[in-house]
VMD Tcl script that draws the C-alpha trace (Angstrom):
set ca {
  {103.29 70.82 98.22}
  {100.77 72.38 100.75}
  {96.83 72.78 100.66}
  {95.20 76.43 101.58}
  {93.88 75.03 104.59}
  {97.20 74.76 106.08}
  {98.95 77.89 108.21}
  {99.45 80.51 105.94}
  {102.22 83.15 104.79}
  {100.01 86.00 103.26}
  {97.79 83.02 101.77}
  {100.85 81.45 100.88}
  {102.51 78.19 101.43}
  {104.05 78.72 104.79}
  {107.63 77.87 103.53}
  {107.44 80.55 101.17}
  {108.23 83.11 104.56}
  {111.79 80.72 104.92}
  {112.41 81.39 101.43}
  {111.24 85.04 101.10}
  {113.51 85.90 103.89}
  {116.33 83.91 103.16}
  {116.26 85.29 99.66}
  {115.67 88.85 101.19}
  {118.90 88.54 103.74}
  {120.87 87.05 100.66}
  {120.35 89.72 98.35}
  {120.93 91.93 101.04}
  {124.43 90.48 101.21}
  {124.72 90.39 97.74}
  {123.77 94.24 96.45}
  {124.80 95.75 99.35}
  {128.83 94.51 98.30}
  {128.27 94.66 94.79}
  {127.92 98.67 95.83}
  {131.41 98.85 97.18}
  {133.41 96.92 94.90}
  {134.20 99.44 92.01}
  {134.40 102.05 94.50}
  {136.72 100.15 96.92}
  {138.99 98.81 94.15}
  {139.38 102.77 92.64}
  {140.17 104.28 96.24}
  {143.75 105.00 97.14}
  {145.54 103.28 99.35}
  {145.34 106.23 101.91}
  {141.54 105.61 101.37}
  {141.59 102.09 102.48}
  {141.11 101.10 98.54}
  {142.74 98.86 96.51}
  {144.31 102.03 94.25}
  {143.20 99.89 90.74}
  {142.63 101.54 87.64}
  {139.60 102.37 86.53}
  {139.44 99.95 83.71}
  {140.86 97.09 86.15}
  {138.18 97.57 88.46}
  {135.39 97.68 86.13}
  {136.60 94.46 83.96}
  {137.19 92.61 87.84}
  {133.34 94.09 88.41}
  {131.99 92.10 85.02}
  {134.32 89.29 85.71}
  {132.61 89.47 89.20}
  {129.05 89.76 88.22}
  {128.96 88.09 85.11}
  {130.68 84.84 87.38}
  {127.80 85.10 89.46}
  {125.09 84.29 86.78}
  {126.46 81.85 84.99}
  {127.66 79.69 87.83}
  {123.49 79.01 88.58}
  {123.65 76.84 85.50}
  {126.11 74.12 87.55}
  {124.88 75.04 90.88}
  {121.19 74.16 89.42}
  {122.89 70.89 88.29}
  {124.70 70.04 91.43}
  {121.02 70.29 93.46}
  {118.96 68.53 90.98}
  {121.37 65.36 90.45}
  {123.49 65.43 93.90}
  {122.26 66.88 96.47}
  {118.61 68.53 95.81}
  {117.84 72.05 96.79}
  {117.59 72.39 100.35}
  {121.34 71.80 100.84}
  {122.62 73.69 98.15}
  {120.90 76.61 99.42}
  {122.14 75.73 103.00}
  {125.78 75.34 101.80}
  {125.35 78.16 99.34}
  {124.30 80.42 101.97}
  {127.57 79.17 104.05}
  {130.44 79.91 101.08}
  {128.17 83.30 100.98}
  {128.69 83.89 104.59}
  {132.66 82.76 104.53}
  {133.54 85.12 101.15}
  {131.89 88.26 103.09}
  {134.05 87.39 106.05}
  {136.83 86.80 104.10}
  {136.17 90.52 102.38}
  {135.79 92.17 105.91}
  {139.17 91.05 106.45}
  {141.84 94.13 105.12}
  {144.55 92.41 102.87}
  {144.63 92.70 98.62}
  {144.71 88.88 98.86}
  {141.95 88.06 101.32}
  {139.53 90.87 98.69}
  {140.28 87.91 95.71}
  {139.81 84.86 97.89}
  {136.58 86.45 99.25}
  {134.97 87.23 95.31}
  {135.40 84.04 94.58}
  {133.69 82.49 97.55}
  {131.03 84.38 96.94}
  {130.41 82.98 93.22}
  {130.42 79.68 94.82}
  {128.08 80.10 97.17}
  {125.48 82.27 94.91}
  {125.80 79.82 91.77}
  {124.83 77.15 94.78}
  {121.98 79.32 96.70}
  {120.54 81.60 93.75}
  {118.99 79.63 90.98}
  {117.61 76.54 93.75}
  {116.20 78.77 95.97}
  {113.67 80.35 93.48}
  {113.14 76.77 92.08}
  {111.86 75.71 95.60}
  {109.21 78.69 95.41}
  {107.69 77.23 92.74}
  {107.78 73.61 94.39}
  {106.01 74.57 97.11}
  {102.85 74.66 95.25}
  {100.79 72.08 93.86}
  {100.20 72.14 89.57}
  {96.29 73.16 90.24}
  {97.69 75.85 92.91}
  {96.22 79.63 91.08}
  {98.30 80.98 94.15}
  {101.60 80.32 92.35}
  {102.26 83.36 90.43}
  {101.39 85.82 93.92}
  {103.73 83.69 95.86}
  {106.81 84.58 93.21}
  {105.48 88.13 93.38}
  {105.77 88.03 97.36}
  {109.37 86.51 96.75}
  {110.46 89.12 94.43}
  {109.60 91.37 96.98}
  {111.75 90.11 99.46}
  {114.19 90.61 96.56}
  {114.03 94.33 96.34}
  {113.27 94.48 99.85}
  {116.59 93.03 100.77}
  {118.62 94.95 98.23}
  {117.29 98.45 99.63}
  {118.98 97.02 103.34}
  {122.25 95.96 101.36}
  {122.32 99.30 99.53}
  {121.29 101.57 102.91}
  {123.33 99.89 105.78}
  {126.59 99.21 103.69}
  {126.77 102.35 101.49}
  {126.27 104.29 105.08}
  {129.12 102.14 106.93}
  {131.37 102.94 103.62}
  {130.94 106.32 103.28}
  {131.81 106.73 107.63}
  {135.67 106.12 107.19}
  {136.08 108.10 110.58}
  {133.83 105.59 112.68}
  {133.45 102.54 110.12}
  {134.70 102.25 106.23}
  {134.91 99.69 103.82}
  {135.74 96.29 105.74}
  {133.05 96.97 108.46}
  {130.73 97.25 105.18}
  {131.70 94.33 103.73}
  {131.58 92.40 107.59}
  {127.67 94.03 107.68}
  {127.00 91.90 104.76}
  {128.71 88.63 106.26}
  {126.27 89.44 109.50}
  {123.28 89.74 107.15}
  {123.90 86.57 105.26}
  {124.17 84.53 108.71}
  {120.56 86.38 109.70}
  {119.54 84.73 106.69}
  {121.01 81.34 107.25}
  {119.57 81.42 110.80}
  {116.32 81.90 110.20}
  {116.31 79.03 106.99}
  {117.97 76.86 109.39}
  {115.04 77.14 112.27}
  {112.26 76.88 109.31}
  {113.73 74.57 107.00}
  {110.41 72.04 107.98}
  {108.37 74.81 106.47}
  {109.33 73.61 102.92}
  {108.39 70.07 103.56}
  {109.21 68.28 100.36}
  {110.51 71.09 98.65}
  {113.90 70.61 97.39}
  {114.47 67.55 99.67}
  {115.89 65.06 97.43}
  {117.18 65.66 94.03}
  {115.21 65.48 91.15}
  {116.92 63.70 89.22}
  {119.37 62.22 91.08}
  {122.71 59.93 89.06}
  {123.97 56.54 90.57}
  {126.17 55.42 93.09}
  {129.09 55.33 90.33}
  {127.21 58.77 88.38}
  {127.79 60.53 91.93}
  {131.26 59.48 91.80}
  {132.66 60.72 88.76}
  {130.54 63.74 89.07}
  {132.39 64.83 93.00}
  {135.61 63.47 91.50}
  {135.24 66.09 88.92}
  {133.87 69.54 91.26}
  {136.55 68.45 93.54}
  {139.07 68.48 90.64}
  {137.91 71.90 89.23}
  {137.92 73.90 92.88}
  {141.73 72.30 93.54}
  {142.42 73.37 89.84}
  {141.15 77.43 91.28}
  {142.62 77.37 94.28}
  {146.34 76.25 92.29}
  {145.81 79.46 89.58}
  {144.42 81.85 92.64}
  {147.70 80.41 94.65}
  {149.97 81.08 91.80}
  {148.61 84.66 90.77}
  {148.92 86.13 94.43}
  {152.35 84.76 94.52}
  {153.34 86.27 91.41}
  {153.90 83.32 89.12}
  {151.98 84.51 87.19}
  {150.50 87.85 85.86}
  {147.32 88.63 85.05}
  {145.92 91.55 83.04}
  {141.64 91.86 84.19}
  {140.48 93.88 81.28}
  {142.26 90.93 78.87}
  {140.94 87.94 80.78}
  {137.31 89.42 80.98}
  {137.52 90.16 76.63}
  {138.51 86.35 76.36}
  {135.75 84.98 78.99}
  {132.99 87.45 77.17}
  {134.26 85.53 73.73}
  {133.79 82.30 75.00}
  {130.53 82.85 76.93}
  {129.28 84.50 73.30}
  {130.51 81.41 71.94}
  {128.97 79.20 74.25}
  {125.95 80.80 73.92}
  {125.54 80.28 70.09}
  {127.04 76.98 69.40}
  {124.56 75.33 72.66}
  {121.78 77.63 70.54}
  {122.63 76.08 66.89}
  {123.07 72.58 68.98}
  {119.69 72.79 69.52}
  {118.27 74.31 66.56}
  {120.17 72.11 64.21}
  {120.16 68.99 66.43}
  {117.21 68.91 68.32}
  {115.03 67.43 65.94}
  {112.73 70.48 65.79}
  {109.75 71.37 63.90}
  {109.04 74.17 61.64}
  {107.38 75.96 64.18}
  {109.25 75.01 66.75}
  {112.65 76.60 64.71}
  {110.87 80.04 63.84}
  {109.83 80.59 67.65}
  {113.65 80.40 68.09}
  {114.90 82.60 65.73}
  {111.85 84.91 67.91}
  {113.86 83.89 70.90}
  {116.92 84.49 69.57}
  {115.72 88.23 69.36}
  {114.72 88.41 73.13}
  {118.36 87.12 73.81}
  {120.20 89.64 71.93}
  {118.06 92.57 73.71}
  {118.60 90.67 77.20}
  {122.75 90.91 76.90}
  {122.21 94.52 75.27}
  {119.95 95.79 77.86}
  {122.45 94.58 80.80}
  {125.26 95.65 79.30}
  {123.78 99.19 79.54}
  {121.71 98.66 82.67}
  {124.58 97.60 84.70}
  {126.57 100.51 84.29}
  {124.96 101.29 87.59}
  {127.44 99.58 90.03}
  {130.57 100.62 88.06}
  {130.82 103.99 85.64}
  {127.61 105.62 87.34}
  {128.76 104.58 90.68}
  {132.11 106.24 90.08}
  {130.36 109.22 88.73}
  {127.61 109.41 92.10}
  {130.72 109.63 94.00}
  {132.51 112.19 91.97}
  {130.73 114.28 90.35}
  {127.47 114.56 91.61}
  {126.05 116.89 94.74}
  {125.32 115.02 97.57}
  {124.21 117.45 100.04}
  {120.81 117.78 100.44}
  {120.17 120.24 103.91}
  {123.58 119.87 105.19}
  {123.60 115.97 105.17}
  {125.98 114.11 102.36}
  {123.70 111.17 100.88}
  {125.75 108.07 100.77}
  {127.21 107.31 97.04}
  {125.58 103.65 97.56}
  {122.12 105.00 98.26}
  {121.61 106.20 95.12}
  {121.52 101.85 93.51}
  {118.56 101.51 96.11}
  {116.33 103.74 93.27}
  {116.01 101.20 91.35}
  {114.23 98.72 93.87}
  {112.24 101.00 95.01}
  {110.81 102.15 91.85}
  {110.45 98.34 91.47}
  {108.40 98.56 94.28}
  {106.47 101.35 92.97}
  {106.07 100.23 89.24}
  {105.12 96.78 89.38}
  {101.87 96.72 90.09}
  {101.15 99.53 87.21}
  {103.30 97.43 85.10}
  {100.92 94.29 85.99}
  {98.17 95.71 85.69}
  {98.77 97.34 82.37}
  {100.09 93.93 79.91}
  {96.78 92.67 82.13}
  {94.39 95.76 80.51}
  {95.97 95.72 77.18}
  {95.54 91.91 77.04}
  {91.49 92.58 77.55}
  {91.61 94.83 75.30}
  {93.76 92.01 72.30}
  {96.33 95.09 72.11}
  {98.82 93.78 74.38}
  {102.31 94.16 72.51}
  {104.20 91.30 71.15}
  {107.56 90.01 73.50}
  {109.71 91.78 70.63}
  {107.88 94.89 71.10}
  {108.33 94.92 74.46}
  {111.67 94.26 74.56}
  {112.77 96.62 72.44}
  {110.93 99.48 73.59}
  {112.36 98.26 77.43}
  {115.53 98.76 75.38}
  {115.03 101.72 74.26}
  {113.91 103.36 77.73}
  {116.96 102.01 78.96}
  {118.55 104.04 76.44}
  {117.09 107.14 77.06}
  {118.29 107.39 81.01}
  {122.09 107.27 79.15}
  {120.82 110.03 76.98}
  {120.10 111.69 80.63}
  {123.74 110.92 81.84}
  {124.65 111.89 78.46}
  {123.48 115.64 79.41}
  {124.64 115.22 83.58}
  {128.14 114.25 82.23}
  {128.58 117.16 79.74}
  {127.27 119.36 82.92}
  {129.70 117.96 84.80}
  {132.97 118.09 82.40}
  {132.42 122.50 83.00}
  {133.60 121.92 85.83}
  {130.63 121.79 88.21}
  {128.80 119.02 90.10}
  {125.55 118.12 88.91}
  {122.05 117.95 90.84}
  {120.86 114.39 92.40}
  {117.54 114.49 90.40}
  {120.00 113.12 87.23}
  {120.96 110.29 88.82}
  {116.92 109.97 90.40}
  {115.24 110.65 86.49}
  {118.11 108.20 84.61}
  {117.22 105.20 87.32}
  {113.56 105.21 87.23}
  {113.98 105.46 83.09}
  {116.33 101.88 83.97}
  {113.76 100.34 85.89}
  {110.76 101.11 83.50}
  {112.95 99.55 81.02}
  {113.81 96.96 83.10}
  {110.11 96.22 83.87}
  {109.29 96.26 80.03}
  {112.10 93.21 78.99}
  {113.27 91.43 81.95}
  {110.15 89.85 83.13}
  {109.10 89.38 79.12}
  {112.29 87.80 78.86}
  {111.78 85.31 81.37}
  {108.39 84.82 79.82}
  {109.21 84.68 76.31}
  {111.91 82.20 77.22}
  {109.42 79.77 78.60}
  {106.65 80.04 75.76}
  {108.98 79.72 72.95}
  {111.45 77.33 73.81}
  {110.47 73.78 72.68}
  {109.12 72.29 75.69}
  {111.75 69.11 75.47}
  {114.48 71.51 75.63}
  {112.14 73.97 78.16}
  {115.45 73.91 80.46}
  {118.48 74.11 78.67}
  {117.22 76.82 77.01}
  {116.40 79.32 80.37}
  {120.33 77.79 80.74}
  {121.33 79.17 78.12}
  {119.21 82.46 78.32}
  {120.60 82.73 81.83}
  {124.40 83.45 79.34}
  {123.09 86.78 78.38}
  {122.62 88.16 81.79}
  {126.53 86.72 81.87}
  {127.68 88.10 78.74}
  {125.80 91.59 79.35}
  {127.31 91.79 82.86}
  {131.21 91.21 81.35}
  {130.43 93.48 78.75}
  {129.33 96.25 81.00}
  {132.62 96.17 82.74}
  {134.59 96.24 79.78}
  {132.27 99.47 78.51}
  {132.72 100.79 82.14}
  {136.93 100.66 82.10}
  {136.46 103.41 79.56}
  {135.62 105.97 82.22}
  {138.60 107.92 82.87}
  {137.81 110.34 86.05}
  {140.67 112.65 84.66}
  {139.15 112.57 81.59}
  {135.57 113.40 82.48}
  {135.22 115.48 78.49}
  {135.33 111.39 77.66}
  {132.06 110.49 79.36}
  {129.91 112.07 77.58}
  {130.86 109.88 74.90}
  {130.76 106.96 76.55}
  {127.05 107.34 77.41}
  {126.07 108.60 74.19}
  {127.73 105.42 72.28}
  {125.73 102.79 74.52}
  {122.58 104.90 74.05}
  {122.74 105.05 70.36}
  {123.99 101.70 70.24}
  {121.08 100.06 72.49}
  {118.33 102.09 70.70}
  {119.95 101.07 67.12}
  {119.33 97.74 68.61}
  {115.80 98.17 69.79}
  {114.69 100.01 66.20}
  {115.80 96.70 64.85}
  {113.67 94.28 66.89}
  {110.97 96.94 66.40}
  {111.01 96.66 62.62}
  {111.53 92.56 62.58}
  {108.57 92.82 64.91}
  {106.27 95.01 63.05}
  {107.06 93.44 59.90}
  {106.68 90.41 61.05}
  {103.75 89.05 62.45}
  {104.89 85.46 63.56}
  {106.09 87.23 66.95}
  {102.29 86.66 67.38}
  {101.55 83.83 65.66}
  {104.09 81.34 67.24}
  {102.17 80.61 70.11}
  {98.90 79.52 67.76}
  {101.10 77.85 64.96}
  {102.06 75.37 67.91}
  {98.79 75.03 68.98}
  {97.61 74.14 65.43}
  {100.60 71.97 64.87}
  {100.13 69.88 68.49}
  {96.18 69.52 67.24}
  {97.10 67.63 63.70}
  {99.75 65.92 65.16}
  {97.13 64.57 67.45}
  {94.63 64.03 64.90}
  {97.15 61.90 62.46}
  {98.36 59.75 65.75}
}
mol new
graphics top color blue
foreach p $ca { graphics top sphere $p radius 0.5 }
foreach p [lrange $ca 0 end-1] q [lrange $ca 1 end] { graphics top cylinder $p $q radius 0.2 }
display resetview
């Protein structure tokens, strides 16, 4: 914890500069190959690529992304009952650095090997590192909400780098290409890890020790068991590149989307059915359970972005603007930016309408992010029947259907987040962001699957494509709409437990 008379960062907690630009060279890292994997997967193998089809690349994509997310929820566990947060974000940051090396280097099997390094290291750096923001300040602190604002700059921030320097070093196959892109993000990752190694003291007691840390014999059992499950990967990854065994992507990712959707609603009924819950407590999370369902819909949409509409930047859209061909990757670093751009009207705005007791319920804003969302695939809906004539469409598509994605994403995702920590019963305050954390997972999978659907010699198909998730995602947001209008416990929930807490009180 610090005090504001202490050296400052922006009137923040000093340590919050380690994390902001640790978190800022890791996503950096992290977008900026998340940009070339579809796109180096599909290439040929005169391109440098991988030559994979289509709907291989896109389910290895979800598999990829979807990983990434819901590895946090034992990477959280490892730091708070082994080895706190400091080190997983230290050894996090290492795996990172290893996987991108590992990618720079050109062999099919090295590519693999590399992916899954990288879900290692960002299920041990991603979910502790933003924990330690919010250790770094003190319960009383008023500066605590800034200081994750700050961070989540560095977030966008970093992404924009990823997105610029890699999608430039990709699309320069005469002077650079893919590995050098994928080595760029290996060299940003170790900026990172430099700078949280020289600052580290900044953090002071943040994510020192683990929170709750096991026993002697607890710490065992527990290492016994990690080391068990990475020899158990490295046996299937050994036995898949020597062709023991086959594997079909677009089969494994429908089976891993079925059981994270099964996961997800049998830890949900665990806890609705066996947590001992009160009435209240029960109807906020069948509200919840709302907010989930739009989270995994939204993604599955929104994340199009790195696999169908990447393919489609590349070929079929007009690059040249004055004689200069705008990287394909460029065009993901909208999105931050309008981030940038948005958030503070975004802020402001829920702050306005809350002075003014007409803020929207979570379920209203959730589904109308939803919808939004919806609307920029109603836009590619349009670009891709342009395109299927014959001719390549205009960049301000691609520009109009992102900043509809992030206004959508600006509506739900940080209402999610909120919604999740309001309604969840506070014993099980947690578990439940756990288990929220699924749909980002199941979204992500899903995305890929939808994505493996784009055939580029069968661009008449996209159209279709884009018009089924639209429909689909805004048949989805009418629905929350109408439970939320109908409804009026969406804002009641949060006085119902107040009321409850108060006679529980009085009858104790």
């Amino acid at each position: 914890m610090t005090t504001q008379t202490e050296k400052t960062f922006f009137g923040q907690p000093e340590g919050l500069k380690t994390l902001f630009f640790t978190e800022m060279w890791e996503r950096m890292s992290y977008y900026g190959m998340r940009m070339l994997l579809v796109l180096f997967m599909t290439a040929t193998l005169q391109e440098g690529g991988l030559a994979l089809t289509v709907a291989s690349a896109a389910a290895i994509y979800g598999l990829y992304t979807g990983s990434v997310y819901f590895m946090g929820l034992p990477g959280g566990w490892i730091a708070d009952r082994l080895i706190g947060g400091q080190k997983a974000v230290w050894y996090g940051g290492l795996i990172i650095m290893c996987g991108h090396i590992i990618l720079a280097i050109p062999h099919e099997h090295t590519f693999f090997i590399g992916l899954v390094f990288v879900i290692l290291g960002t299920g041990l750096l991603k979910p502790n590192i933003g924990a330690m923001v919010g250790q770094l300040y003190s319960d009383e602190d008023k500066r605590r909400d800034s200081g994750y604002a700050i961070y989540y700059m560095g977030i966008n921030l970093g992404s924009v780098i990823g997105y610029s320097v890699c999608g430039y070093l990709m699309e320069d196959q005469d002077n650079f290409g893919w590995h050098w892109a994928f080595g760029a993000a290996a060299i940003g990752m170790a900026v990172g890890l430099f700078q949280y190694r020289r600052t580290i003291d900044k953090l002071n007691s943040a994510g020192a020790k683990p929170e709750s840390p096991l026993s002697s014999r607890g710490k065992t059992i527990s290492w016994l068991i990690i080391s068990s499950v990475l020899i158990c990967i490295v046996v299937i990854m050994a036995m898949i590149m020597s062709g023991t065994i086959s594997v079909d992507p677009v089969t494994i990712a429908q089976y891993v989307a079925f059981v994270f959707t099964l996961t997800f609603f049998l830890y949900y009924g665990a806890i609705y059915f066996g947590g001992n819950l009160s009435g209240s407590e029960k109807k906020r999370l069948w509200a919840l359970l709302l907010v989930c369902v739009a989270s995994a819909c939204f993604w599955s949409g929104f994340e199009q972005a790195g696999s169908s509409m990447n393919l489609f930047t590349r070929d079929y859209t007009d690059r040249i603007v004055n004689g200069f061909e705008i990287p394909t990757g460029w065009f993901q670093s909208l999105n931050a930016m309008f981030i940038v751009l948005l958030s503070p009207f975004f802020a402001a705005l829920w702050i306005n309408l809350g002075k003014r007791l007409v803020s929207p319920s979570y379920g209203i804003k959730c589904a109308i992010g939803l919808i939004i969302m919806a609307s920029g695939f109603i836009v590619m809906f349009f670009a891709a029947q342009h395109a299927a004539s014959g001719m390549k469409v205009a960049p301000y598509w691609l520009v109009a259907t992102y900043f509809l994605h992030t206004v959508g994403e600006l509506c739900l995702s940080p209402v999610a987040l909120s919604a999740v920590s309001k309604l969840s019963p506070r014993r099980f305050a947690g578990q439940m962001m756990g288990v929220f954390v699924l749909t980002y997972s199941i979204g992500n999978i899903i995305s890929g699957l939808l994505a493996g659907n784009f055939d580029p010699n069968r661009i008449d198909q996209l159209p279709n494509l884009y018009l089924q998730i639209s429909l689909f995602s805004i048949g989805i947001g009418i629905v929350i709409l109408l439970i939320a209008f109908k409804s009026r416990f969406w804002e009641n929930l949060a006085e119902e437990e107040a009321t409850e807490t108060s006679a529980n009180r009085v009858t104790a």
